[in-house]
C-alpha positions in Angstrom: 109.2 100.9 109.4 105.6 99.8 109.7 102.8 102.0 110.1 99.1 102.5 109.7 96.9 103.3 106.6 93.7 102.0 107.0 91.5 101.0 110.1 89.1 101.1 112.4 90.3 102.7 115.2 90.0 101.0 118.7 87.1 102.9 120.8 88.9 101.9 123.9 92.2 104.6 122.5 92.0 107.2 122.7 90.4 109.9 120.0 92.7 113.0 120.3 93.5 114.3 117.1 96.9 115.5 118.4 97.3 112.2 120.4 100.3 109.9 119.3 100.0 106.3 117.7 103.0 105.5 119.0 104.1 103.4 122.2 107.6 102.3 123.3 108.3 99.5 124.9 110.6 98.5 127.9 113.6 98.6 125.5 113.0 102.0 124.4 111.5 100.8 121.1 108.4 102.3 118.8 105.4 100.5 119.3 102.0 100.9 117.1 99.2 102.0 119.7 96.6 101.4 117.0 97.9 97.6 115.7 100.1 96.6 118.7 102.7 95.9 116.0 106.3 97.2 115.5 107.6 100.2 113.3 110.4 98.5 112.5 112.6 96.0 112.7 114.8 95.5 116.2 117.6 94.3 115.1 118.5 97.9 113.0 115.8 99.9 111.3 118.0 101.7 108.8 119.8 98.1 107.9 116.3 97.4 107.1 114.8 100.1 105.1 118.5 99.3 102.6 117.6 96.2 102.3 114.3 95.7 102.2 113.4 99.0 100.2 116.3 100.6 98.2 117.6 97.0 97.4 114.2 95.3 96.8 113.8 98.4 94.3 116.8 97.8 92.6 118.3 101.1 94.2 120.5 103.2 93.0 120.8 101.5 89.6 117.1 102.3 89.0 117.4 106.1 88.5 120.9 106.0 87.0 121.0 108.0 84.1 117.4 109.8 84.8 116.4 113.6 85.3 113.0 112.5 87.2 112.6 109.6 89.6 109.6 109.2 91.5 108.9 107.0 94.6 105.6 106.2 96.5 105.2 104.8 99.8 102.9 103.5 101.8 103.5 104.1 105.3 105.6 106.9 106.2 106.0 106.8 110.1 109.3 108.1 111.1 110.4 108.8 108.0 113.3 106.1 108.3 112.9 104.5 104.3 112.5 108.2 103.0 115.7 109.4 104.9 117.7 106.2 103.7 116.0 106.7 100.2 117.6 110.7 100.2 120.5 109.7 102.1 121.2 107.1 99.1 120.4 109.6 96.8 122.7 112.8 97.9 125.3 110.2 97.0 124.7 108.5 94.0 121.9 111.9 92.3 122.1 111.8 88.4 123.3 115.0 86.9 120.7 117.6 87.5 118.4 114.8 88.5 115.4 115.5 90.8 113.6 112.9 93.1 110.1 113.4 93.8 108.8 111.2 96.4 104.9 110.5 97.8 104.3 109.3 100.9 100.9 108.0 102.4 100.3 108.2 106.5 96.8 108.0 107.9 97.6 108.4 111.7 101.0 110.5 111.3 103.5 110.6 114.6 104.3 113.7 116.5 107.8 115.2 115.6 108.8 114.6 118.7 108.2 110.5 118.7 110.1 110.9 115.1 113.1 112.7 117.1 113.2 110.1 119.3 113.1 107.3 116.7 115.4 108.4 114.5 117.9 108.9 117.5 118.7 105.6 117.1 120.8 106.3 113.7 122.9 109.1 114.0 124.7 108.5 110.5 121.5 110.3 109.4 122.8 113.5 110.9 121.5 116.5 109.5 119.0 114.9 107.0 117.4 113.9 110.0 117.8 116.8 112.2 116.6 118.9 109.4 113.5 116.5 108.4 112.7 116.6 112.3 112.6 120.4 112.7 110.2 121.0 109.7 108.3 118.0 110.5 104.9 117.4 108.3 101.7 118.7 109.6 99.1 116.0 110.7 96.4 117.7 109.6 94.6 116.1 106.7 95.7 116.5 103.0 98.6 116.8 100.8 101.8 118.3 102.7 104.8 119.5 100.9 108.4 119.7 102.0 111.5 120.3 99.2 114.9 119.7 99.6 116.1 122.3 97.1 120.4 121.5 97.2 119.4 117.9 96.4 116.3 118.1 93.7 114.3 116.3 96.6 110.7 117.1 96.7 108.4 114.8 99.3 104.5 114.7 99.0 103.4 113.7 102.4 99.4 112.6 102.3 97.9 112.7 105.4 94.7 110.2 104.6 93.7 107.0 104.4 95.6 104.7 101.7 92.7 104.4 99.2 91.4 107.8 99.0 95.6 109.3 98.8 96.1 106.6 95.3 93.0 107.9 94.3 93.5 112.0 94.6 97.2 111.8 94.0 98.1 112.6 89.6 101.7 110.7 89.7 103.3 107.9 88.3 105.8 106.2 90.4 108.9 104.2 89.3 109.1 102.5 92.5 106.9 101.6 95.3 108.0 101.0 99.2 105.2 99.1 101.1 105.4 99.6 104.5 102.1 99.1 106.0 102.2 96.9 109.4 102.1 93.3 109.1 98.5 92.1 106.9 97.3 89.9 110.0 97.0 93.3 111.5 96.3 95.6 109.4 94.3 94.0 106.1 92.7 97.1 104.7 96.2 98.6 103.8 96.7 95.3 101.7 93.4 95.6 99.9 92.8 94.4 97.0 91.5 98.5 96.4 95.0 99.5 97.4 96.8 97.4 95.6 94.9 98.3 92.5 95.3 101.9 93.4 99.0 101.1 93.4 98.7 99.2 90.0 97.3 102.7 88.5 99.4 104.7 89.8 102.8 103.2 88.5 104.8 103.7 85.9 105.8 101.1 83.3 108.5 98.7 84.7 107.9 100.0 88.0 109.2 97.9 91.3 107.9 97.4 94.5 109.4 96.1 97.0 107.6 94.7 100.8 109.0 93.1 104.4 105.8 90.7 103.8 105.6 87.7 101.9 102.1 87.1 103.0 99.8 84.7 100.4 96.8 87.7 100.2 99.9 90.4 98.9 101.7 88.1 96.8 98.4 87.0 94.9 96.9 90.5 95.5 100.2 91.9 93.7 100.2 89.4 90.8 96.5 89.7 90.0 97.4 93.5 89.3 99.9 92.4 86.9 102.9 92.4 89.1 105.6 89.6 89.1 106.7 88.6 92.3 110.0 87.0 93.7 110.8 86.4 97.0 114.3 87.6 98.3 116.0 86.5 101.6 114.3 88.6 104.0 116.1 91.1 106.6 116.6 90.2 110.4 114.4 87.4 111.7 112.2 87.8 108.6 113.7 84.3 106.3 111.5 86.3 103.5 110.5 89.3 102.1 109.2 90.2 98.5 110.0 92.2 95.2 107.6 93.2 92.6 107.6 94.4 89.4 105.4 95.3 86.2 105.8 94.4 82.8 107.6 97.2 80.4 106.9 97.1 76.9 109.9 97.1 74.5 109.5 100.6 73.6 109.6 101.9 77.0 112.8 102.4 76.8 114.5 105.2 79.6 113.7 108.8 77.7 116.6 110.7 76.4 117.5 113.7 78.3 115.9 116.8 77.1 116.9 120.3 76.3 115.6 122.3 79.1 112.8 123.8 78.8 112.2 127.3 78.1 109.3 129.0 80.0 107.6 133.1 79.8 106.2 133.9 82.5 103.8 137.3 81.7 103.5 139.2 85.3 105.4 140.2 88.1 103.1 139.9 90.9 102.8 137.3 93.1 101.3 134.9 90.8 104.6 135.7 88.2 107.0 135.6 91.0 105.5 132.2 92.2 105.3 130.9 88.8 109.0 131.6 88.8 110.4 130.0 91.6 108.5 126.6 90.9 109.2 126.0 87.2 112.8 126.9 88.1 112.6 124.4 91.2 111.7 122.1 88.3 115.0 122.7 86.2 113.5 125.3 83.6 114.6 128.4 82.0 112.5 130.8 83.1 111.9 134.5 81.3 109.3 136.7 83.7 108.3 139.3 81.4 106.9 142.7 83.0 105.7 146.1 81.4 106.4 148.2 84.5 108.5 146.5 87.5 107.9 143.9 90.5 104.7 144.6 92.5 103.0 146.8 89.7 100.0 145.8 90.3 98.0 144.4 93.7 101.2 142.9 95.0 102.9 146.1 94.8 101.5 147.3 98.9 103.6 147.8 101.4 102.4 145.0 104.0 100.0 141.5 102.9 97.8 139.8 104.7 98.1 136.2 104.2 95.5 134.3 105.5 92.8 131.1 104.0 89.3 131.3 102.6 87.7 129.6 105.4 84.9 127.4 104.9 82.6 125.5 107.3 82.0 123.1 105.2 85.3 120.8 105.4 84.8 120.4 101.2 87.0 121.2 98.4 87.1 124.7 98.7 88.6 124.1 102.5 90.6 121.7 101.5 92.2 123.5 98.9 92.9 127.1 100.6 94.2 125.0 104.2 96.3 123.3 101.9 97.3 126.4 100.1 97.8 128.3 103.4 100.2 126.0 104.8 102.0 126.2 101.7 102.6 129.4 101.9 103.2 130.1 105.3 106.2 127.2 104.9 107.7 129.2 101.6 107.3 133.0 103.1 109.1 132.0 106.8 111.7 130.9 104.4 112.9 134.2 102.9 114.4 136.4 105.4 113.1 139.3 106.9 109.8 139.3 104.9 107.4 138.2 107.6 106.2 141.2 109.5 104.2 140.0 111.9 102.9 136.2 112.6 99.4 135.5 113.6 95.9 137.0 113.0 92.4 137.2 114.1 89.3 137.0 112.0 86.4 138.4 113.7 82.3 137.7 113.8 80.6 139.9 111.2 77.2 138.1 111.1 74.3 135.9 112.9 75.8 132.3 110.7 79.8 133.7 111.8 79.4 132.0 115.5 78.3 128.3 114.3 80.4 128.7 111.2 83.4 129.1 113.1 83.2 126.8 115.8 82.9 124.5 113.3 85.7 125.5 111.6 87.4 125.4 114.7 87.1 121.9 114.8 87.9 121.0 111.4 90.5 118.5 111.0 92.2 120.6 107.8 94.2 123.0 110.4 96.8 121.6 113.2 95.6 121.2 116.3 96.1 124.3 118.1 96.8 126.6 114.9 92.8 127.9 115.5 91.9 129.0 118.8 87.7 130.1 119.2 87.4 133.9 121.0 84.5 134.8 122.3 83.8 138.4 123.1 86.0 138.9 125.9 88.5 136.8 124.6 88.6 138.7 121.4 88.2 142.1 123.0 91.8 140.9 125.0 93.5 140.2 121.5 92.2 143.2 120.3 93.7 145.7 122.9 89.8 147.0 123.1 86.3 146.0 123.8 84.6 144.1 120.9 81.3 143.2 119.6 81.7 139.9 118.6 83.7 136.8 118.8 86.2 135.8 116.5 89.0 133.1 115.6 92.6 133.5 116.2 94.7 131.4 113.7 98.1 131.2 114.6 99.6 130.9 111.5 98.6 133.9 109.6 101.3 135.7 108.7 101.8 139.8 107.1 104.4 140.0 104.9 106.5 142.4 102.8 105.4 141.8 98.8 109.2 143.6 98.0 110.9 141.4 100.0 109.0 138.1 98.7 109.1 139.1 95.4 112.6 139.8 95.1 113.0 136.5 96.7 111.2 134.1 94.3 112.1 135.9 91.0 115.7 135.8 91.6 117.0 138.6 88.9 114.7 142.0 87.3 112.0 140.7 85.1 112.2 141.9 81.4 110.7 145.6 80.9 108.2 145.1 77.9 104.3 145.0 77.4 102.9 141.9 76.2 100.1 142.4 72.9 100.0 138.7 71.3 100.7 135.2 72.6 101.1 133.1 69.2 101.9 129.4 68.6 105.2 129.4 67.0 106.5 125.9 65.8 106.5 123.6 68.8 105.9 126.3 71.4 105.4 130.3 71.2 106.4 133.2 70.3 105.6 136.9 72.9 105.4 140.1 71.1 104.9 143.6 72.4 102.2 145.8 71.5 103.9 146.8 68.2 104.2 143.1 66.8 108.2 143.2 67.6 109.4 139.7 69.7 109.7 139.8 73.1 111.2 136.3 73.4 110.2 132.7 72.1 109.0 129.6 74.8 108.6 126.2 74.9 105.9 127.1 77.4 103.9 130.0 78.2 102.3 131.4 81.5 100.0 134.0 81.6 100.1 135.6 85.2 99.2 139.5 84.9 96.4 139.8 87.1 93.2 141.6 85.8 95.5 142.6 82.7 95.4 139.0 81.6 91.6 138.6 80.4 92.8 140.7 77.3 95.4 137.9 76.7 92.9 135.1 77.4 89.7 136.2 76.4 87.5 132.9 76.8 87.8 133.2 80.5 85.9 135.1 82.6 88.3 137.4 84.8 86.9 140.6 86.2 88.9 143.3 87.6 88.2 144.6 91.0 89.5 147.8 92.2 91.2 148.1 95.6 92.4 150.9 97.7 94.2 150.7 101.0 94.9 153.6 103.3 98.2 153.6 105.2 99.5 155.9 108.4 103.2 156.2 108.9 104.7 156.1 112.3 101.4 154.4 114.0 102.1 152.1 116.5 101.8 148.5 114.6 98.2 146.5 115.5 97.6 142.9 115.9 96.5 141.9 112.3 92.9 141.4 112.2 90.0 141.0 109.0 86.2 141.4 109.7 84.4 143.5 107.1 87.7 144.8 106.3 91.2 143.9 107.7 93.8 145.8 109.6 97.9 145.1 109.9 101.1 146.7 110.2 103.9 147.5 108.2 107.3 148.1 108.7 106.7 151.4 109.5 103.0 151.8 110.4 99.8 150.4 109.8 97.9 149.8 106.8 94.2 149.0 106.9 91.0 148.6 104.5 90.3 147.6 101.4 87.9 148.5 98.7 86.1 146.4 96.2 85.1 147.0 93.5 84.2 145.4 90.9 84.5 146.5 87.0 86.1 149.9 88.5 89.7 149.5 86.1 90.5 153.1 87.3 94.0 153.1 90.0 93.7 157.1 91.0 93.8 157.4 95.2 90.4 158.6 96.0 89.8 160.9 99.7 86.6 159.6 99.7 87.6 156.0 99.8 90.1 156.7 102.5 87.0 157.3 104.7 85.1 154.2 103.3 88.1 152.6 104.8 88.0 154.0 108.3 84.6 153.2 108.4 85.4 149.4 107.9 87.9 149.7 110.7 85.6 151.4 112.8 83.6 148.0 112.4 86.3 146.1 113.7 88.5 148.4 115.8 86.2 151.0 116.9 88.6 152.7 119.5 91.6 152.6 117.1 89.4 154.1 114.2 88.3 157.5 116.1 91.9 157.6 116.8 92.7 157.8 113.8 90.8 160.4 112.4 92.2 163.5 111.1 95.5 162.1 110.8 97.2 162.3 107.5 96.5 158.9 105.0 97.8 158.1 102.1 97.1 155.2 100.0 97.3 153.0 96.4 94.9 151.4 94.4 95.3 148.5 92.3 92.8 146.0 90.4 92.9 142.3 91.2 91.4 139.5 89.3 88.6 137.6 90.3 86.1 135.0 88.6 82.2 134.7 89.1 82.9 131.2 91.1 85.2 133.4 93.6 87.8 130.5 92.8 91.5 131.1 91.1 92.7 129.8 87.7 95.5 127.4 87.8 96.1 125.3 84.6 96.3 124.6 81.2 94.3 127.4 78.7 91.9 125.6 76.8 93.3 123.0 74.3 96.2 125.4 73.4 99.6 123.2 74.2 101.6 124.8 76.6 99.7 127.7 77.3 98.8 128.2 81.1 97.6 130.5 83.4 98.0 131.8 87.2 95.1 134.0 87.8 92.2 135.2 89.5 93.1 135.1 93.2 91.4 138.0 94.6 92.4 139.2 97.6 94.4 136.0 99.0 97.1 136.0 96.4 99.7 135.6 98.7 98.2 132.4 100.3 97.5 130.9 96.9 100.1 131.5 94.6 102.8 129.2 96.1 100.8 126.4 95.7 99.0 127.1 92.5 102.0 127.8 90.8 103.7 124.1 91.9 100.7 122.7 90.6 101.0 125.1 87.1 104.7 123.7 86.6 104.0 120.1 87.5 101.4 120.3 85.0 103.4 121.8 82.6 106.7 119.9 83.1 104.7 116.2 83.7 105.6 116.7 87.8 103.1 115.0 90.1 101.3 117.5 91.1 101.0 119.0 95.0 97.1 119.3 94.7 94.9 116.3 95.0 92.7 115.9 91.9 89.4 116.6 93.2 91.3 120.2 94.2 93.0 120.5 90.7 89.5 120.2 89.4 88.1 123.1 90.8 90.8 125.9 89.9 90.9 124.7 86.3 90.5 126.9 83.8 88.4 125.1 81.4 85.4 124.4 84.3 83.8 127.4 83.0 83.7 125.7 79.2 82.8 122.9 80.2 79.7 124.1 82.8 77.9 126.1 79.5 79.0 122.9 77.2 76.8 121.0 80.0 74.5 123.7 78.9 74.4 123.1 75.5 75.7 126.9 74.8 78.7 125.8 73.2 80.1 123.5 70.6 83.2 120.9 71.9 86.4 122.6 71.4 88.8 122.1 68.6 92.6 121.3 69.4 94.8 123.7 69.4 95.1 127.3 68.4 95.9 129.4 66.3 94.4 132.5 66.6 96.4 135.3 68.3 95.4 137.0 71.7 96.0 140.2 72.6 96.4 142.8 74.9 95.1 146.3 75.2 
């Protein structure tokens, strides 16, 4: 199933971001609009992807006996090879085995042209049905969708072939390559792709191709590949296999004791941490010194919603990408979503440019940002207002219990971390009197402002927050502008505070009114309303670092040490993500962030900015020197 990766597009098409590159034909049959070149083949698209893909990769005897298989692709269209690759799988899976798969699409098709394609093979039943109905977003970046019952994780990248090798941090043991045909579309078939392909594979990894074209097969070999042609599929005499050299000692690993992982914190960040090292077959311990929600994700109602950025750069990238993530995950757990969309309002002269161009920016779906202007905003508001604003469709308010509970599965364990210590090959977690808490292969640090005393090398600060809450008000449309207003299950619930190096949690009066005043700047109307009524609130203290970006990664040098940390206020948009990204870098997953994104939540950027600097010395490997907790 052919599609496109790389082009110029034609200026006579036209430019639509939501517009579809596909055409049928008089037989009802996918079409490329772009390369005026087929998806597949006519005789039987599924027949094809068997044998051109899962046979030409030596499929399923490749993964036999393995817990990890990964599988890139070039050219996911329809989704046709990665439903006959899961398909294939849910029948022949290894023992706990999971598949991770990464797909590369640069002009993605609607969901409903992939409904109609994959019409054509109802022996896919539900896999199809279900692939269909959470179809990937076509917004640019890295999309994620998990198959949970079947270890299945796919990676969709929605970019152009060169820069997706580039940004993506796996290995893969086999490669599907799917482009259209090279006459048509040369720049998938680069000798930059295929390099990118080279790199990105893991010893004795296949690839397998529909083209036996002279530029792939000598593109191929010059990366080290040998080639064989096969009998091709159809009318195709031909098609291609490929394969890299394996030394003698990569033999297959042996399987490994599962790994053992503490998680310190049951907040969002813990809960988070939870659910994606246990996605990735670990034991996982979440250890807590007073209960779920604690600290800042103990409210009664959160706002999730993206850092938005004008700029389309990394910071955009990574909190649309983030976003979506989460907004996927939290729709999943029943009951916890509370209300669904928002509306971020105009709070100075840059906000109008700033978010038209926002607006615009190819990192959201089309439609999932609408511009207001005043009158527009003041009819989403229920009441006049002084500025414009942007509505994105997909913000959500959930209920922290509810989520929570969800992704930490059983009661964390009641004790308060004082020392992280190596400990043999992993660590050992003691509470404030020396006594063990537990031993880990791998430890997470994920406590919020209470994990600077844990890791003091990086620079956390705590910020303290206080929210004021009316029972029995009728529930508002969620909105954020110098503060942020939404409802709860029972009322609304609007502010917050900051501020910063404050590590006190008493409810203050006096900030109960430095609340209403930010509502007043939003929701004037609602705000006089409002007064006199009784309020009662909760303070907490988040984590935040002097770049305004989280920490997701490794600590230091320390082996299998990581941390989940300084997300502000937007914990619930970034965790999901951050934590996937903590476990595959833990566990040796690909990774769901890019690399250029990875680099900019890592923990050690702050080392290595003053080692630029010259303020400190390169660090030594390893550690041995306790950290504790106050």
């Amino acid at each position: 199933m052919r599609n496109a990766l790389q082009m110029t597009p034609n200026p006579d098409l036209p430019t639509e971001r939501d517009a579809s590159p596909v055409t049928w034909d008089e037989s009802g049959l996918p079409r490329s609009r772009l390369f005026d070149d087929v998806y597949f083949s006519a005789t039987d698209g599924l027949a094809e992807s068997r044998c051109v893909f899962l046979e030409g990769c030596g499929l399923p005897d490749a993964w036999a006996g393995r817990e990890r298989f990964v599988v890139g692709e070039l050219g996911f269209g329809s989704g046709l090879n990665i439903l006959a690759l899961i398909d294939l799988w849910s029948r022949t899976r290894p023992p706990g085995g999971r598949l991770r798969v990464f797909s590369i699409e640069a002009f993605p098709m609607t969901g409903e042209d992939a409904a109609r394609v994959l019409a054509h093979w109802p022996e896919l039943g539900a896999l199809a049905d279900d692939l269909v109905a959470r179809w990937p977003r076509r917004a640019k970046g890295f999309h994620r969708l998990d198959w949970p019952d079947l270890g299945v994780t796919l990676d969709l990248a929605v970019m152009d072939a060169e820069e997706a090798l580039e940004a993506w941090s796996g290995q893969a043991d086999a490669w599907f390559l799917d482009g259209f045909s090279p006459a048509a579309n040369p720049g998938m078939w680069s000798e930059a792709v295929l390099a990118g392909i080279a790199r990105r594979s893991a010893p004795g990894a296949r690839a397998a191709t529909f083209t036996v074209a002279g530029a792939v097969r000598r593109g191929l070999t010059a990366q080290g590949f040998a080639i064989e042609k096969r009998p091709g599929f159809g009318r195709k005499r031909e098609r291609l296999e490929a394969r890299l050299p394996a030394p003698a000692s990569a033999a297959l690993p042996e399987r490994k004791v599962v790994p053992h992982v503490a998680v310190i914190g049951a907040g969002v960040a813990g809960a988070a941490l939870s659910r994606a090292f246990r996605a990735l077959g670990a034991q996982v311990t979440v250890i807590e010194a007073q209960g779920p929600g604690a600290g800042a994700s103990g409210n009664p109602a959160g706002l999730v919603m993206p850092r938005l950025d004008a700029g389309g750069g990394a910071v955009a990238q990574l909190y649309a990408q983030a976003f979506a993530r989460a907004v996927d995950l939290l729709d999943q757990i029943p009951g916890a979503v509370i209300a669904r969309g928002a509306l971020q309002m105009e709070t100075g002269p840059k906000d109008p440019d700033r978010f038209d161009r926002i607006a615009a920016s190819e990192l959201f779906e089309v439609g999932a940002l609408e511009r207001l202007y005043i009158e527009g905003a003041g009819e989403a508001l229920g009441e006049p207002a002084a500025a414009g604003g942007l509505a994105l469709r997909d913000g959500r308010v959930v209920a922290p219990d509810l989520v929570l509970a969800a992704w930490l599965e059983a009661p964390p364990r009641r004790a308060t971390v004082g020392t992280i210590t190596p400990w043999g090959e992993g660590w050992r977690v003691l509470d404030t009197r020396g006594a063990e808490i537990t031993t880990a292969d791998l430890v997470c640090v994920a406590a919020g402002a209470g994990g600077s005393a844990l890791t003091p090398d990086l620079p956390l600060t705590p910020v303290r927050g206080q929210i004021s809450e009316i029972e029995g008000a009728a529930p508002p449309r969620p909105v954020i502008g110098g503060g942020y207003l939404i409802p709860t299950r029972d009322g609304l619930l609007f502010g917050a505070t900051h501020d910063r190096d404050d590590p006190a949690v008493d409810e203050r009066p006096g900030d109960h009114q430095r609340n209403l005043v930010l509502l007043a700047g939003v929701r004037p109307g609602l705000a006089a309303s409002l007064e006199g009524l009784s309020v009662r609130g909760r303070a907490s203290l988040r984590a935040a670092c002097p770049d305004f970006l989280p920490l997701a990664g490794r600590v230091g040098t320390a082996e299998g040490l990581f941390i989940l940390s300084g997300l502000g206020s937007r914990g619930f948009c970034a965790a999901p993500l951050l934590a996937e990204h903590v476990a595959a870098l833990a566990l040796g997953a690909p990774s769901p962030l890019p690399r250029s994104l990875a680099a900019i939540v890592d923990p050690g950027r702050f080392a290595e900015r003053a080692r630029r600097r010259g303020m400190l010395a390169p660090p030594t490997a390893g550690t041995s020197k306790p950290a504790s907790a106050t």
